[in-house]
KOLDREN-670307 format. One line per 3 residues: number of its first residue (from 1); for each residue x, y, z of C-alpha. Coordinates in nm, 3 decimals, padded with zeros to 5 digits. Example, Ala and Ser with C-alpha at 12.3 -4.5 7.8 and 13.67 -1.06 7.14 Angstrom:
// KOLDREN-670307
1	01.230,-00.450,00.780  01.367,-00.106,00.714 $
END
This chain:
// KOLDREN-670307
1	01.048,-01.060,01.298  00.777,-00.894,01.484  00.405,-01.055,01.391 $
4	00.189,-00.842,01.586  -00.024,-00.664,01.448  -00.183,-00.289,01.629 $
7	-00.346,-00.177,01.334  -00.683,-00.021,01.275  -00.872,-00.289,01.030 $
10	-01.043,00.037,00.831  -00.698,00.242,00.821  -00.522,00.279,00.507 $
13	-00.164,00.452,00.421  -00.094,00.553,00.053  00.231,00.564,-00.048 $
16	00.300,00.728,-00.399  00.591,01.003,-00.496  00.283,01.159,-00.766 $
19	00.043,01.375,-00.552  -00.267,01.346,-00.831  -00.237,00.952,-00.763 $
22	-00.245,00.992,-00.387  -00.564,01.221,-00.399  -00.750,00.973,-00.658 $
25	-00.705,00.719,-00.408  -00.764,00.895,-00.076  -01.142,01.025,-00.234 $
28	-01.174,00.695,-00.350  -01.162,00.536,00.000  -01.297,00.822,00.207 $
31	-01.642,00.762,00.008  -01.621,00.413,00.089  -01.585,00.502,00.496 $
34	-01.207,00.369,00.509  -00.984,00.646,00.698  -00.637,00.716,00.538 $
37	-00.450,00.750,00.849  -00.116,00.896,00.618  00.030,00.956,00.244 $
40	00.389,00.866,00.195  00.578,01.056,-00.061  00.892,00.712,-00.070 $
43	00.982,00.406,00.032  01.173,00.575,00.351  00.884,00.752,00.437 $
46	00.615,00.447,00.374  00.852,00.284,00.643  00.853,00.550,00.929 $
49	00.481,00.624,00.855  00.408,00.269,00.896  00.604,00.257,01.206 $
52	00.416,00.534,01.335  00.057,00.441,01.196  00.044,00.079,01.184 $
55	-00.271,00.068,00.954  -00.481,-00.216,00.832  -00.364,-00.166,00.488 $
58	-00.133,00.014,00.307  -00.127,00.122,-00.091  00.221,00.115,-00.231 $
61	00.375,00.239,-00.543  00.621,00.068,-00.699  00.832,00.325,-00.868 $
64	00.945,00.608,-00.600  01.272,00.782,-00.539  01.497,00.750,-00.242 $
67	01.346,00.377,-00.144  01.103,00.177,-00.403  00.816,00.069,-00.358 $
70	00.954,-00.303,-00.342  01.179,-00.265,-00.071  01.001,-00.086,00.128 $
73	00.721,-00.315,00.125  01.023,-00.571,00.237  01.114,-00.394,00.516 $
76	00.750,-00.307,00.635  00.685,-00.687,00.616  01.001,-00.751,00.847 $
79	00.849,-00.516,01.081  00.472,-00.682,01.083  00.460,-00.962,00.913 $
82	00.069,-00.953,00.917  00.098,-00.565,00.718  -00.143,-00.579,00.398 $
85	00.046,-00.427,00.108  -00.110,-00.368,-00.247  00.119,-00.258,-00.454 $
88	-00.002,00.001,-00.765  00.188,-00.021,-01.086  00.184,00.177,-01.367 $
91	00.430,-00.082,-01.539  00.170,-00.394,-01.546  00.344,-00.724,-01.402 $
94	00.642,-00.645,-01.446  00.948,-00.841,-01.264  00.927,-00.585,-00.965 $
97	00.548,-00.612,-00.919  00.649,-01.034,-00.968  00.947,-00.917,-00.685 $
100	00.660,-00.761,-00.437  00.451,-01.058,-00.466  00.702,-01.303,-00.402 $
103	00.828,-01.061,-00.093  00.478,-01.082,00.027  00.241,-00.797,-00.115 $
106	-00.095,-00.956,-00.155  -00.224,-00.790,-00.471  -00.076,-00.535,-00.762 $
109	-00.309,-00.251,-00.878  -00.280,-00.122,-01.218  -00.284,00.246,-01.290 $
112	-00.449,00.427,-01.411  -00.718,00.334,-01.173  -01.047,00.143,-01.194 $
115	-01.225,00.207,-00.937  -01.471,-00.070,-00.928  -01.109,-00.288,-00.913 $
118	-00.963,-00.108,-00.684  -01.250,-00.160,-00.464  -01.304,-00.533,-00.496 $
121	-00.927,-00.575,-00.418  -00.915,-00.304,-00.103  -01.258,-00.497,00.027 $
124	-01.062,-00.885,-00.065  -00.737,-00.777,00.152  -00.915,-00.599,00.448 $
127	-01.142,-00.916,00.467  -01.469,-00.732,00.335 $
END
């Protein structure tokens, strides 16, 4: 397993299959000066994106076609295993947010979106 880490501490990639939740987050963190380096529309494309991107921290759905959320947060973490993944559920702790966790996600979001949450988690994981 490769542990180094290239990324960009202020980078972010979101990775959601619904468009309207990947724009909700990418105004939320442009306002708060974090760059989104790359949106994701799968698990398979949250992997070569990350490959490609390396950033500080990326925003993963759970529930995507082709690859979930869940596994690709697996394989990302077998590529880095320093990569800061947040997974965002709109099922609540459910046993695949539990899944995440245990494969080494640091935090699960809950949609719809708070943004005063998502915020306080995004600034925890980054080290703000």
């Amino acid at each position: 397993m490769n542990t180094s880490c290239s990324a960009s501490p202020k980078t972010v990639m979101i990775v959601d299959d619904e468009v309207f939740f990947r724009k909700i987050l990418r105004e939320m963190l442009e306002k708060e000066g974090l760059t989104v380096v790359a949106e994701a529309v799968d698990g398979i494309d949250a992997v070569k994106s990350f490959k490609e991107y390396r950033p500080g921290l990326t925003l993963m759905d759970i529930y995507m076609p082709n690859k979930s959320g869940m596994d690709a947060t697996k394989e990302i973490l077998s590529i880095d295993g320093n990569a800061k993944v947040v997974i965002c559920s709109g099922q609540g702790y459910d046993e695949d947010a539990r899944a995440s966790l245990a494969a080494g996600a640091r935090y699960v979001i809950l949609k719809p979106f708070i943004k005063d949450e998502v915020l306080e988690i995004i600034n925890r994981v980054m080290g703000g």
